[in-house]
N, C-alpha and C positions, 0 to 999 in steps of 0.2 A: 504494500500500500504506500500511496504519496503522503510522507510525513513533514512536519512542518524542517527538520533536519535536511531534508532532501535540495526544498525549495532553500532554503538556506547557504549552503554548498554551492548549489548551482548557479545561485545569484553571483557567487565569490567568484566563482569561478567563470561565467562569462564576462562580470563586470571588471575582474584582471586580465582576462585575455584580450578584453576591445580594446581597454586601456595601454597593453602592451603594442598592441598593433599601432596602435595613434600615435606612439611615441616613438615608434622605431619608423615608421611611416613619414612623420615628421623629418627626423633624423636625413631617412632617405632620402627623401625630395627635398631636403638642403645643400645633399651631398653630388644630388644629381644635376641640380640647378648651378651651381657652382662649378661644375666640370663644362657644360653645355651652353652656357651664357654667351661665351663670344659667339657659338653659332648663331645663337638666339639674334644677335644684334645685325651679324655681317649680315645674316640671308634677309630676303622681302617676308617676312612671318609673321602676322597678326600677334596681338596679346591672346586673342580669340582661341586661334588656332595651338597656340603655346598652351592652354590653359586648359580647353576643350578638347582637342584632336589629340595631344598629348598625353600631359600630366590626368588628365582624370580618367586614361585610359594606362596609363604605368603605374598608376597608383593598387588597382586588381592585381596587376602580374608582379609587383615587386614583391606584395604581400603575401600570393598563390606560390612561393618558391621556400617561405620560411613560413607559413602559420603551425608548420607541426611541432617544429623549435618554439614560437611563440609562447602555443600551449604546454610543451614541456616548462618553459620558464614560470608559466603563468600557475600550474598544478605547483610546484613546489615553493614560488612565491607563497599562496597564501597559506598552501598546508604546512609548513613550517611554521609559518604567524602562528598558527591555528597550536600547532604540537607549542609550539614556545611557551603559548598561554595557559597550556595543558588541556586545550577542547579537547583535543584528540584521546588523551587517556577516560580525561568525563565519559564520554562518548562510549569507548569500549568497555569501562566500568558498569554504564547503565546499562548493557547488556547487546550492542551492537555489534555483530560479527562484525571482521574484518571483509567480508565477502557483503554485506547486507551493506556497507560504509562504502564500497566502491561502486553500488547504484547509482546516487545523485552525479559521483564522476562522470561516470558513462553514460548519462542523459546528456550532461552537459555537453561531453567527447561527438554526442550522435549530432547533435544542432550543430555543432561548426565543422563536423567532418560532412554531416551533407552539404550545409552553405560552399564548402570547401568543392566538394564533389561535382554541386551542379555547376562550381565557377570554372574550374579546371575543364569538362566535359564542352562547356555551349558555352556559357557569356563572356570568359579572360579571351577563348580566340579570334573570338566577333574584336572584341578589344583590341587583341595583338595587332589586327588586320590594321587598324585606323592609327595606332600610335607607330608599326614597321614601317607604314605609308612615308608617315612623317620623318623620321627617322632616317629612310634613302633617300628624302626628296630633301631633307637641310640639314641634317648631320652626317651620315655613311652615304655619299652622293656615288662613290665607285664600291660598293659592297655586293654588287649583283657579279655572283659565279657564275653563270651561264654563259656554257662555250659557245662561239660566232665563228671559229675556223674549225674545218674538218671535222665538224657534227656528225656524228655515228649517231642514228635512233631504231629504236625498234616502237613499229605502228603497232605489230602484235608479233608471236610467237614466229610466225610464217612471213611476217612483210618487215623489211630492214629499209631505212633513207640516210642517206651520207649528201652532205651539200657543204661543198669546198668554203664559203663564208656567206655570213648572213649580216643582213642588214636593220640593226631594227632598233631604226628610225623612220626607214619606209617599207619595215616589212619583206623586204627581198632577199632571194634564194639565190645565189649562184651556181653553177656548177653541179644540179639537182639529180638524183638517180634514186630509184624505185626498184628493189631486187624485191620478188616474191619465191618462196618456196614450197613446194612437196616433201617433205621427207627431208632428203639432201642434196633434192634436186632442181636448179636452177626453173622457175618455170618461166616467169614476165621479166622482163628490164625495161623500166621507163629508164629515159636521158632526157634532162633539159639543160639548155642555156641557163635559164631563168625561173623562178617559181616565186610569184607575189602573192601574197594573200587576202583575198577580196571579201572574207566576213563569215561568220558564222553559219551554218557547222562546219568549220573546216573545210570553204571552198579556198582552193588553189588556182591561179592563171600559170599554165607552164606557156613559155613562149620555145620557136624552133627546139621541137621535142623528136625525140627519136622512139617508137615501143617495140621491141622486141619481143616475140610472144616462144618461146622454144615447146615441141613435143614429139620428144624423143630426138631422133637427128635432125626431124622439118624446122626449119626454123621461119616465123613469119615475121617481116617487116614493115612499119608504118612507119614512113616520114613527113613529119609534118614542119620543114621548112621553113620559115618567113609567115609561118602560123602561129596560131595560140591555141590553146586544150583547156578550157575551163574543164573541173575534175575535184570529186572531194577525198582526199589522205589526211588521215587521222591524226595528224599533228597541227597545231596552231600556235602563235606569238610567245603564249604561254612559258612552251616546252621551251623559250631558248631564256628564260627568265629564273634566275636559281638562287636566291638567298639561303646562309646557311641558316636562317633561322626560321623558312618558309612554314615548316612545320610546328610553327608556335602559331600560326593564323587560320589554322583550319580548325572548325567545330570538329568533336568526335565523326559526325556520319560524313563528313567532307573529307576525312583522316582517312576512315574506312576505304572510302571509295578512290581514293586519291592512292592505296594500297593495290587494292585491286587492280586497279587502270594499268598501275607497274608491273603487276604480275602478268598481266595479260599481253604487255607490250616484250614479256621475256627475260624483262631487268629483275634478278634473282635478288638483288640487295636493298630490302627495302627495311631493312634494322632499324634503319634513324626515326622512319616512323612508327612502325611499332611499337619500338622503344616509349617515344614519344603517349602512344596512345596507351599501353601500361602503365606508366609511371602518373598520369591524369587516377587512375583509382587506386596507384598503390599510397601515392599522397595521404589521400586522407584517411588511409589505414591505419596508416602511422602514427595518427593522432591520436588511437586508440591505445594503442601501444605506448607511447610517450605520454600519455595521460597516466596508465597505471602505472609505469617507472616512476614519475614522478610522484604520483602519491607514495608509493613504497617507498621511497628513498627518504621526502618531505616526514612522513606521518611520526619517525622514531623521532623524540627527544635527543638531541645530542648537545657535547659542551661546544661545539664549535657555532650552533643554530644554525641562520639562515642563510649565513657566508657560507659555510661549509656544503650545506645543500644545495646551494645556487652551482657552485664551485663545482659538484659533483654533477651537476644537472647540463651544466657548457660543454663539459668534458664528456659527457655520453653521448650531449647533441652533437659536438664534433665529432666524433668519432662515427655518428649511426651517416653524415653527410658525409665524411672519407671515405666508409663503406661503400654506401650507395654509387660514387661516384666510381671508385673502384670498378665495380661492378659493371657499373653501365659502358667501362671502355670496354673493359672482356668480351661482351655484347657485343659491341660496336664491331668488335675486330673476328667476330665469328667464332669464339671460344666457347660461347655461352649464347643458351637462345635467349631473343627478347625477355620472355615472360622470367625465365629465373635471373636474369640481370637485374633486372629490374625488383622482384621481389625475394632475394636472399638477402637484404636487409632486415627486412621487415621479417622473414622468417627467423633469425638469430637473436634480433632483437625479441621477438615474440619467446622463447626460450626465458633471455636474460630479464624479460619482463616475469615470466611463471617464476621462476627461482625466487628472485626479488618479492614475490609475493608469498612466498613462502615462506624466507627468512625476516618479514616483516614483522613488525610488534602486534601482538595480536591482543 
């Protein structure tokens, strides 16, 4: 049953975690503002746009990268208070399991790990989109990876496109070629001069194009000359556009798909998003887990108090962010698939969380 203890707890415990965020939030956007000012000034920028398009879109993702550290600081903040002034022993005196005492925790852990959940999942990437916008257009102005010489793409498993340079400022293909295959065998070769892209769904103008059609030794030829081939291939502007951070701008179902597409075009290495799209739910797991370390750690009386808990509480947080990150290159470099890169933290810690709860004051 919900006892007046519960809502008590929970109050403590969400009203130190906003509090925490506000001030490290604060912190942030001084430190960020401070490094990015001279852009702010040199480039044509609105306060508007500084203020709106930006900052109130880096303010979700700076916070969506640390609230599980937040909330470990924020559980042992005030359960420390709480042990200091001796609630915590009252509490287990009056006859409170230690198990029946980490209820209200875990009410409070579920509200900011869903907040947490739905931000990471759908609203931080709509976010990311509008503040990365800004970001290449007046601070990282040469930050786009997308190759423009000798493009290798695969349209799907069977159709490969190589185009000696692109242009894209007007959209143009150079030196364009279309291989399709059977098996391992050669079937169509488009050639063109040229290949511009005239709009959605991926229509192409090839100009003096050449098609090769081969079956078996016949081989047929079309040339077309001092022609044009309007034509739709499954690539568009897109494909030659590649921030390393693209993958912080897509919702989950954009993620997904945006997965798919690569697999289907034959590109094997699609980790980074994966990656990406795990680590959105292993987040606010962790919140869970860092919530009950820090009560376990917080809740014993000690001579050192709340320096000492704080102190133990930085050093677990750094250590579970070492971890992770650890982890996620292993991943990265094909050691380790996605899903356990990504969640053998959260696994070790969940471990060092049960122990911890064991050897807790009961």
């Amino acid at each position: 049953m919900f006892k007046k203890l519960d809502a008590y707890i929970i109050k403590k415990y969400l009203a130190t975690f906003f509090f925490t965020v506000l001030i490290f939030t604060m912190i942030s956007v001084v430190i960020d503002f401070s490094d990015k000012v001279e852009d702010f000034i040199e480039e044509p920028v609105t306060i508007r746009q500084i203020l709106v398009d930006y900052y109130l879109n880096y303010i979700p993702h700076i916070n969506s990268l640390l609230w599980p550290l937040y909330a470990l600081i924020s559980v042992i903040f005030f359960t420390s208070r709480m042990a200091f002034n001796s609630e915590i022993i009252s509490i287990l005196n009056a006859g409170v399991s230690f198990r029946r005492l980490m209820f209200p925790y875990l009410m409070a852990a579920t509200v900011i790990a869903g907040i947490h959940f739905v931000g990471n999942h759908f609203v931080i990437p709509i976010g990311n989109k509008t503040r990365l916008d800004f970001e290449h257009t007046y601070i990282w102005k040469h930050s786009d990876e997308g190759k423009t010489n000798n493009v290798h793409l695969f349209t799907s498993p069977t159709e490969k496109v190589y185009i000696r340079t692109y242009r894209k400022r007007d959209t143009l293909a150079r030196d364009f070629r279309l291989e399709k295959f059977e098996g391992e065998n050669l079937v169509s070769l488009m050639k063109a001069q040229t290949a511009e892209w005239i709009g959605p769904p991926n229509k192409w103008r090839l100009r003096n194009y050449e098609i090769r059609t081969f079956d078996g030794l016949k081989e047929t030829i079309d040339l077309g000359m001092n022609k044009q081939l309007d034509t739709t291939i499954n690539i568009s502007p897109a494909d030659f556009v590649r921030y390393a951070n693209q993958k912080e701008m897509m919702p989950t179902p954009e993620l997904k798909e945006c997965i798919d597409i690569e697999r289907q075009r034959g590109i094997g290495n699609t980790k980074i998003y994966e990656i990406e799209m795990h680590r959105r739910s292993a987040e606010p797991f962790t919140i869970f887990i860092l919530t009950i370390i820090g009560m376990a750690v917080a809740s014993r009386k000690v001579r050192g108090g709340m320096g000492l808990h704080l102190a133990i509480g930085v050093a677990l947080g750094a250590i579970y962010i070492f971890m992770s990150k650890f982890s996620i290159t292993f991943a990265t470099n094909d050691n380790l698939s996605a899903f356990l890169g990504v969640w053998i933290p959260n696994i070790i810690f969940s471990l060092i969380a049960a122990f911890l709860v064991l050897k807790a004051q009961k």
